[in-house]
C-alpha positions as CSV (number, residue, x, y, z in Angstrom):
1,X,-10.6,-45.9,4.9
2,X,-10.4,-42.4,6.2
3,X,-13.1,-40.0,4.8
4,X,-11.3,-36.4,3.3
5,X,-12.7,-33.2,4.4
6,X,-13.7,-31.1,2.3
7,X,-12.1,-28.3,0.4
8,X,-11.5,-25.1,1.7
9,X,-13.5,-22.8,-0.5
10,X,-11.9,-19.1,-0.7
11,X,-13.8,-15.6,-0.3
12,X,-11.2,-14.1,-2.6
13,X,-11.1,-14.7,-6.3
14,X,-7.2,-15.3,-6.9
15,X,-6.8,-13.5,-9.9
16,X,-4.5,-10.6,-10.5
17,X,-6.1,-7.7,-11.5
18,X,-5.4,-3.6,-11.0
19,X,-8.0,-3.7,-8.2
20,X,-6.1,-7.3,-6.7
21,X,-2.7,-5.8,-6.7
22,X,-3.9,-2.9,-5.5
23,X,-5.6,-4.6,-2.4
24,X,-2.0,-6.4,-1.9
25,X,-0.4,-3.3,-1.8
26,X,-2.8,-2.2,1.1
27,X,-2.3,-5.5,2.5
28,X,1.8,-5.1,2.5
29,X,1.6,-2.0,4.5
30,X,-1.6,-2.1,6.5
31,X,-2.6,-5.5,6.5
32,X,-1.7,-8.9,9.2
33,X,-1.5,-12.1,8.5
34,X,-3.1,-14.2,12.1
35,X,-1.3,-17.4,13.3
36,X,-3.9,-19.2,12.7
37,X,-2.3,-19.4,9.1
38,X,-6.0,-18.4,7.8
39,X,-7.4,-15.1,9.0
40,X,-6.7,-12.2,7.4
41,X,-6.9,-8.7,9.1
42,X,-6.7,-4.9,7.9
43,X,-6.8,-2.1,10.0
44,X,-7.1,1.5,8.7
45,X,-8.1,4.3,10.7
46,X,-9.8,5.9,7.4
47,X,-13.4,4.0,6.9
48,X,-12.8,4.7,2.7
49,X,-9.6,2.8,3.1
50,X,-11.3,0.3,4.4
51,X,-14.3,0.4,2.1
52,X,-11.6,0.1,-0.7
53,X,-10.0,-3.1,0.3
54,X,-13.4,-4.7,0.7
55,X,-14.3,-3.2,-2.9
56,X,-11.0,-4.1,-4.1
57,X,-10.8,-7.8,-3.5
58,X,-14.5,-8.3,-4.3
59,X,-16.1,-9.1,-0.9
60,X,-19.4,-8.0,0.1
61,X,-20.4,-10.3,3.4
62,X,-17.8,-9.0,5.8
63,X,-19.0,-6.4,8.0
64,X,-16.4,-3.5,8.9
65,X,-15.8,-3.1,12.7
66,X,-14.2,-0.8,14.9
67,X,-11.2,-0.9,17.2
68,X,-9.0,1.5,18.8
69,X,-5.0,1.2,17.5
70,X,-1.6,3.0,17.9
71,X,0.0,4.5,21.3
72,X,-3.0,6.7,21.5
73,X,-5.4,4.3,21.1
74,X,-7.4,6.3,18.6
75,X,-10.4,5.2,16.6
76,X,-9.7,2.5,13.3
77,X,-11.9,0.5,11.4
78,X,-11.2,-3.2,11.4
79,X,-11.8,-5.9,8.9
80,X,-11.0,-9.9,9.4
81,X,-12.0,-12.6,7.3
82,X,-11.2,-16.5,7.0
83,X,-9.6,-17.8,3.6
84,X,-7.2,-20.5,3.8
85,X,-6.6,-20.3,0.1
86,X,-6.0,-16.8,0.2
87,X,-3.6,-17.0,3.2
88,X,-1.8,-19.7,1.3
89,X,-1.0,-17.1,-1.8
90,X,-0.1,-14.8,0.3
91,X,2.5,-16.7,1.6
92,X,4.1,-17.8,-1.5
93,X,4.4,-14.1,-3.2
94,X,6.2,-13.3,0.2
95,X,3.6,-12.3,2.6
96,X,3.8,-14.1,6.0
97,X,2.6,-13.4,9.4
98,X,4.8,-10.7,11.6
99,X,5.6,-9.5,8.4
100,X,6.0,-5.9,9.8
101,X,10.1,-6.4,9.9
102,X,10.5,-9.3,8.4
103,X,8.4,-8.5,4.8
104,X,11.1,-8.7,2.0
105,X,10.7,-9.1,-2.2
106,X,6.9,-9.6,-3.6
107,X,5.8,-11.8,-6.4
108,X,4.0,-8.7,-8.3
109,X,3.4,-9.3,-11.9
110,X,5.2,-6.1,-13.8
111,X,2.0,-5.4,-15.4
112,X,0.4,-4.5,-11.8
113,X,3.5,-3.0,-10.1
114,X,2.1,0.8,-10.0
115,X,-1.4,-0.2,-9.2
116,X,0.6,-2.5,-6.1
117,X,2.5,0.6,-5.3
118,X,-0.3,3.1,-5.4
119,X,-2.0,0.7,-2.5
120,X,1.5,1.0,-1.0
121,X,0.9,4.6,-1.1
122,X,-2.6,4.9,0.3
123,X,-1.5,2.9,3.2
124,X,2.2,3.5,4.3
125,X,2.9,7.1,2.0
126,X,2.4,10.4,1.9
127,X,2.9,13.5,-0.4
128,X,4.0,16.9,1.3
129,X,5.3,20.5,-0.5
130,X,6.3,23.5,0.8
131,X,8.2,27.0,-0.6
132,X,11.9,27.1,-0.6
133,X,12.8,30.3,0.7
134,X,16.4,29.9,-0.5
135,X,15.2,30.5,-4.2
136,X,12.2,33.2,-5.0
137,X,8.9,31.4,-5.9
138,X,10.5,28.0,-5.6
139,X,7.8,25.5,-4.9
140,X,9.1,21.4,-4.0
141,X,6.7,18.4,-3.6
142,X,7.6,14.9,-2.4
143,X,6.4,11.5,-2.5
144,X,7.4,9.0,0.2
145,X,6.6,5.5,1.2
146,X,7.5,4.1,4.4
147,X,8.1,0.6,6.2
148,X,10.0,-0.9,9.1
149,X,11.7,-3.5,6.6
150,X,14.8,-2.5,4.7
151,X,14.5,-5.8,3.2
152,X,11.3,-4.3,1.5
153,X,12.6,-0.4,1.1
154,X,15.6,-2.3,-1.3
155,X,13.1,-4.0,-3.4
156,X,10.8,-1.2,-3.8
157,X,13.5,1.1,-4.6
158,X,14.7,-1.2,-6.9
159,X,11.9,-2.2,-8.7
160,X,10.7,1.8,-9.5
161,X,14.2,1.7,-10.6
162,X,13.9,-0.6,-12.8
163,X,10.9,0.1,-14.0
164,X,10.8,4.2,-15.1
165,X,14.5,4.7,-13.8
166,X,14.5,7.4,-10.8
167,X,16.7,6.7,-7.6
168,X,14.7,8.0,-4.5
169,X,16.5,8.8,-1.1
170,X,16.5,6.6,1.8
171,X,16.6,7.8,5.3
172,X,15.7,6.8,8.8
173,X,13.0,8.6,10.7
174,X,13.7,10.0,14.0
175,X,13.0,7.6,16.3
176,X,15.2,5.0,14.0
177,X,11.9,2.8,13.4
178,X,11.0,3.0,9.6
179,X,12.9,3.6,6.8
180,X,11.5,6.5,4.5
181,X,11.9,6.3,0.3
182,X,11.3,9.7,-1.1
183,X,11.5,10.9,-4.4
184,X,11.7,14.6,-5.3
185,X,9.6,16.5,-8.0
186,X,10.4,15.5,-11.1
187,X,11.1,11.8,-10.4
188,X,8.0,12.1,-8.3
189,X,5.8,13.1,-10.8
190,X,6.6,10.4,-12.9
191,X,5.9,7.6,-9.9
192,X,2.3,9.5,-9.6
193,X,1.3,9.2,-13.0
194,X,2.2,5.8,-13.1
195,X,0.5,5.1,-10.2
196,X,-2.9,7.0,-11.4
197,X,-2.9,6.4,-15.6
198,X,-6.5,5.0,-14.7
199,X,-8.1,8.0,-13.6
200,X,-10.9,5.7,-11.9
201,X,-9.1,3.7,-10.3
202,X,-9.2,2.5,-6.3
203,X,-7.6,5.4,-4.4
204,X,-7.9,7.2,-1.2
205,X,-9.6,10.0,-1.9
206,X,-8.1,12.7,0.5
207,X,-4.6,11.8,-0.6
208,X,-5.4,11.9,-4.1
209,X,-6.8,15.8,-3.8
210,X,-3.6,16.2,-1.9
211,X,-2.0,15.6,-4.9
212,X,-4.1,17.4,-7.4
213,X,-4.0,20.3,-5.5
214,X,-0.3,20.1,-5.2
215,X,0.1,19.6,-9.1
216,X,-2.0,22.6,-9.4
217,X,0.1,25.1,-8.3
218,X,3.6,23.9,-10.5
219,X,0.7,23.8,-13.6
220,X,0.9,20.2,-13.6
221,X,-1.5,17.1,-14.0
222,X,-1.9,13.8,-13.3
């Protein structure tokens, strides 16, 4: 009789939690599923950001290492780990390898959406303002997110939808590449404070003083 292995034993606790969704939401935008159908690898060129996935799906024996990404081959901080188990639910809530085009509708529990989305934000979005000088002292802020699947754009529009009912705008960026979702100053300030009811939760910290400064000047808070 043929002797059975033994189990794969997982470095990630499976359990969904505002730090676990968030740590998906990193994963859906700067994360990679390997071939190998059991590494796992996240590449951020911001060492907190990397820091906070570690921190965020409770791992302490993986050492971050460095790597040099993007056309310009710039400095990013590199993280791969081994977890069958994990790899496994990661493919049945809709995460697979090559996922960059091909990522679609996630299995996110609708108590975790916004601390999913605000992951979503620290890796793929971005908050910018400026002064409208069609209109005296008129100040607008946006919040985007961005991906290379509209697949993914539709269900993430869908889903803020759905959940605090504002309609962003979709466009493609120059180059024809990504898809941009942005939502304009009211409807974004209602995405942010979803996203940040916990005041201590996992962010990235430059973005989120981006955003207080931002709120600062239209008198405005988090």
């Amino acid at each position: 009789m043929r002797k059975r292995g033994a189990k794969p034993k997982g470095k990630v606790k499976i359990k969904w939690s505002p730090n676990f969704a968030y740590a998906i939401g990193l994963l859906a935008t700067d994360g990679c599923l390997s071939k190998t159908k059991r590494h796992i690898i996240f590449v951020s060129k911001d060492l907190e950001q990397a820091e906070n996935f570690l921190k965020a799906l409770d791992i302490t024996d993986i050492k971050i290492g460095k790597t040099f990404s993007g056309y310009n081959k710039s400095l990013a901080y590199r993280i791969q780990f081994g977890d069958v188990l994990f790899y496994r639910f990661l493919n049945s809530i809709g995460l697979f390898k090559a996922k960059s085009k091909t990522i679609g509708e996630l299995e996110v529990p609708v108590k975790f959406f916004f601390d999913f989305l605000r992951g979503c934000f620290d890796g793929d979005g971005t908050i910018y303002s400026y002064w409208d000088k069609r209109w005296r002292s008129s100040f607008m802020f946006y919040i985007s997110f961005a991906t290379a699947s509209h697949k993914f754009m539709s269900w993430l529009r869908n889903s803020i939808y759905q959940r605090i009912n504002v309609v962003g705008h979709v466009k493609k960026d120059g180059k024809g590449s990504t898809y941009q979702l942005t939502y304009a100053k009211s409807d974004s300030l209602k995405i942010l404070r979803k996203m940040f009811k916990d005041k201590k939760a996992l962010s990235l910290t430059r973005k989120k003083l981006k955003i207080k400064k931002i709120l600062t000047i239209v008198d405005k808070r988090l």
